[in-house]
C-alpha positions in Angstrom: 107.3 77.7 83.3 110.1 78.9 85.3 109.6 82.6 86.9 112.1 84.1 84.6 110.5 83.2 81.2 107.1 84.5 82.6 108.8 87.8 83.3 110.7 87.9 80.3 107.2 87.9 78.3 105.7 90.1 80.6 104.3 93.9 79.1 107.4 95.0 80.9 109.7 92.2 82.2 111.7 94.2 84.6 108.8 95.9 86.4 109.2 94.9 89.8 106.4 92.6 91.2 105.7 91.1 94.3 103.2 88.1 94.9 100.1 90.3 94.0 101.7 91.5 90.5 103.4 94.8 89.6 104.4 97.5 92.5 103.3 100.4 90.0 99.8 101.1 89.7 101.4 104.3 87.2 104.1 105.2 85.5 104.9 108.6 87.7 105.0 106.0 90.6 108.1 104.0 89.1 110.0 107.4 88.1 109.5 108.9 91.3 111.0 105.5 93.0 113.7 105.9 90.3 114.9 109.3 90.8 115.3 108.3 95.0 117.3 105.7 93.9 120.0 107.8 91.1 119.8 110.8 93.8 120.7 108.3 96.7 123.3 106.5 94.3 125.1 109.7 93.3 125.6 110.8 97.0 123.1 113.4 96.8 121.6 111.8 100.3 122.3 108.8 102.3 119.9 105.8 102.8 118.6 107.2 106.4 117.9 110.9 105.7 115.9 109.5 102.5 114.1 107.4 105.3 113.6 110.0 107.5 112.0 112.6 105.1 109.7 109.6 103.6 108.4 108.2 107.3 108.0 112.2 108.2 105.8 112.4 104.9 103.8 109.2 105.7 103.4 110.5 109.9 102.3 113.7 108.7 99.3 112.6 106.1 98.1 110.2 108.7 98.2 113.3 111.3 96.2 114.3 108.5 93.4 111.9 108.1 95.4 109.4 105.9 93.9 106.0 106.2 97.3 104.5 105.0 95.7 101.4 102.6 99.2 101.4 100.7 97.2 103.3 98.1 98.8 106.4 98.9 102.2 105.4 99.3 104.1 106.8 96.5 102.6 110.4 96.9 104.1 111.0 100.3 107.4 109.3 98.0 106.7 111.8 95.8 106.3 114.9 98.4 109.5 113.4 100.2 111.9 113.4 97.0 110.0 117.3 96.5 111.4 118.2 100.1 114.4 116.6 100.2 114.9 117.8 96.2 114.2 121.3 97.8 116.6 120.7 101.0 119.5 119.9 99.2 119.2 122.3 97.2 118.7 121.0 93.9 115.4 122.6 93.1 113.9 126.0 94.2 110.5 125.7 95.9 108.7 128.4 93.5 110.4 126.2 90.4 108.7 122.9 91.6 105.1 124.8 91.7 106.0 126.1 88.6 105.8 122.8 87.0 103.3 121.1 88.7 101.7 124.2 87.4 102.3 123.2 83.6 102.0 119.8 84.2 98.3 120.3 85.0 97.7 122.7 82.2 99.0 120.4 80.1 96.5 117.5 81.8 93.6 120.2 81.4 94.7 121.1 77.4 95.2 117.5 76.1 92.5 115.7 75.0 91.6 111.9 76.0 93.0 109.2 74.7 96.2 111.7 73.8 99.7 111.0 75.5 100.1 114.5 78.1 103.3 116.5 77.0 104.2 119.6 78.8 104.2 121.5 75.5 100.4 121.5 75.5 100.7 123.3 79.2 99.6 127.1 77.7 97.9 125.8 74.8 93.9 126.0 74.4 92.2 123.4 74.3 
């Protein structure tokens, strides 16, 4: 069957793969990788600074003990795009915590098995 059909009927056919299957392990991981790439596309940063704020990310977790098994690859993407988000000014530092702050309220007040929205972030559980 030729590649294309096989990704076609795939769970999601546009994923991309590579010879060991899908490059997301989770969802966050493909938007984080998506907002580098509409930032980068509307001018927000050029190809290199994004490259230099991502290989300063990866440097400093090793510094810190990372064993870099590829597992942790897209948080130091995700703490990159938060520091460059925060450099060019498109974010305040105090608004990021702010919402990683709801975000894990959120996690903590939804119960298993239940999709996490941010509106459960002051709720009880």
């Amino acid at each position: 069957m030729p590649k294309n059909k096989q990704r076609i009927n795939a769970p999601h056919p546009f994923q991309p793969r590579d010879d060991e299957g899908p490059i997301f392990k989770e969802p966050w991981e493909a938007q984080a990788f998506s907002l580098v790439i509409a930032l980068h596309e509307k001018g927000i940063f050029s190809w290199q600074e994004w490259a230099d704020v991502l290989s300063e990310e990866i440097r400093l977790a090793q510094s810190h003990g990372d064993d870099d098994l590829g597992n942790t690859y897209y948080q130091h993407w995700l703490k990159a795009l938060e520091k460059i988000t925060i450099t060019k000014n498109l974010s305040a530092k105090d608004e990021l915590i702010e919402r990683k702050r709801k975000w894990h309220s959120a996690y903590i007040n939804t119960p298993h098995g239940k999709p996490i929205e941010l509106s459960a972030a002051d709720s009880k559980p």
